[in-house]
C-alpha positions in Angstrom: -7.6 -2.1 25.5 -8.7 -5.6 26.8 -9.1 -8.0 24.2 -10.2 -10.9 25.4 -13.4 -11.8 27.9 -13.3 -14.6 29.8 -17.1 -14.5 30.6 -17.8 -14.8 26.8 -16.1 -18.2 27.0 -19.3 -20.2 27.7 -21.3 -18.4 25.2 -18.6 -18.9 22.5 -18.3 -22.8 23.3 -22.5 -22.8 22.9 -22.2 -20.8 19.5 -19.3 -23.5 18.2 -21.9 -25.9 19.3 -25.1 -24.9 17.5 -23.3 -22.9 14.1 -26.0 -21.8 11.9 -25.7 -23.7 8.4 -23.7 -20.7 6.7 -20.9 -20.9 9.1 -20.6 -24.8 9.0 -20.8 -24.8 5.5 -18.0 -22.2 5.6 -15.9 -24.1 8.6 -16.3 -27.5 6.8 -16.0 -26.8 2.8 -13.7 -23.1 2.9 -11.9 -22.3 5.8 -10.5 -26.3 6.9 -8.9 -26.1 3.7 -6.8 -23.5 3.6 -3.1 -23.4 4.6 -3.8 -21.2 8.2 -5.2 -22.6 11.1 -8.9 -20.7 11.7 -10.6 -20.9 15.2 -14.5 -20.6 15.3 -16.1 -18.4 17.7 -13.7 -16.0 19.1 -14.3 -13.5 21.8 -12.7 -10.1 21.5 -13.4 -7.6 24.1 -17.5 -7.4 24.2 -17.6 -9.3 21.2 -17.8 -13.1 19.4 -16.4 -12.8 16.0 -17.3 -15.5 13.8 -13.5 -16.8 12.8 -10.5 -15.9 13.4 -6.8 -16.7 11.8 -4.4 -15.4 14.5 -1.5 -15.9 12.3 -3.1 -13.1 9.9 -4.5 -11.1 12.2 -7.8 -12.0 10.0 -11.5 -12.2 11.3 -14.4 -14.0 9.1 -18.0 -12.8 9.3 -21.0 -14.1 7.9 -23.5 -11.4 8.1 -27.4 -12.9 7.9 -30.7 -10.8 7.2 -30.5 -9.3 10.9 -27.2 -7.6 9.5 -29.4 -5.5 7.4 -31.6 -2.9 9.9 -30.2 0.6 10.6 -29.5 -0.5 14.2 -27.7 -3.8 13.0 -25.5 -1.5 10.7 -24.3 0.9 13.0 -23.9 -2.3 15.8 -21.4 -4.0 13.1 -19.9 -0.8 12.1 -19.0 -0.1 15.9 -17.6 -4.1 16.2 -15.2 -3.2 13.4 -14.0 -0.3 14.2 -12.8 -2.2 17.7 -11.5 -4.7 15.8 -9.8 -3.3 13.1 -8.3 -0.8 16.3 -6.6 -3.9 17.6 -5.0 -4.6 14.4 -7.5 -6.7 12.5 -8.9 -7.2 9.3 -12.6 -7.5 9.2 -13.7 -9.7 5.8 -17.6 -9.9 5.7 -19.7 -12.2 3.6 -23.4 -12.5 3.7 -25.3 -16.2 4.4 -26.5 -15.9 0.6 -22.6 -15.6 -0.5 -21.8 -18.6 1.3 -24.9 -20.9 0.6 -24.8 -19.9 -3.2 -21.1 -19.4 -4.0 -18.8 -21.5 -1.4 -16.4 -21.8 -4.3 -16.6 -17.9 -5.1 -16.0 -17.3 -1.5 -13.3 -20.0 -1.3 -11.3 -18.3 -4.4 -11.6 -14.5 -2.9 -10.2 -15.5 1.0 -7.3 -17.0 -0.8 -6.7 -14.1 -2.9 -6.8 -12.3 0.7 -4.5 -14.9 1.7 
């Protein structure tokens, strides 16, 4: 299974570029503080996953209102069953979680930890 696309490279580098204020709030206040190195914007196969911590085999999602059609559920469903085939644990936190509760989001990842 081929887990990496180089043609998702530019895309990715545009994403890191223009994060929407969820994920910066979550680069900048959670995940720069915790002992593992995260990257932002990760292609895996067809898909960018939001972070990832290659040391846990760990990727971060921030899921926003588009997350919640029929069509939107069965897309993410699909993206973590691939993931989670290559070995990865999917953790998924809406926008709301991580504008309201940074601290609540902060204490469950190092719990995961």
């Amino acid at each position: 299974m081929k887990t990496y696309s180089r043609a998702l490279i530019p895309r990715a580098r545009e994403m890191r570029t223009n994060m929407t204020e969820p994920e910066k709030r979550m680069w900048y206040q959670c995940l720069k503080h915790l002992p593992y190195r995260f990257r932002r914007q990760r292609p895996f196969g067809p898909y960018i996953v939001d972070f990832y911590c290659a040391a846990l085999k760990l990727v971060v999602e921030i899921d926003g209102e588009s997350h919640t059609t029929d069509d939107a559920i069965a897309y993410d469903t699909e993206r973590t069953a691939f993931l989670e085939a290559l070995g990865l644990r999917v953790i998924r936190l809406s926008n709301l979680e991580v504008m309201e509760n940074i601290e609540g989001v902060f204490q469950r990842l190092n719990q995961e930890l």
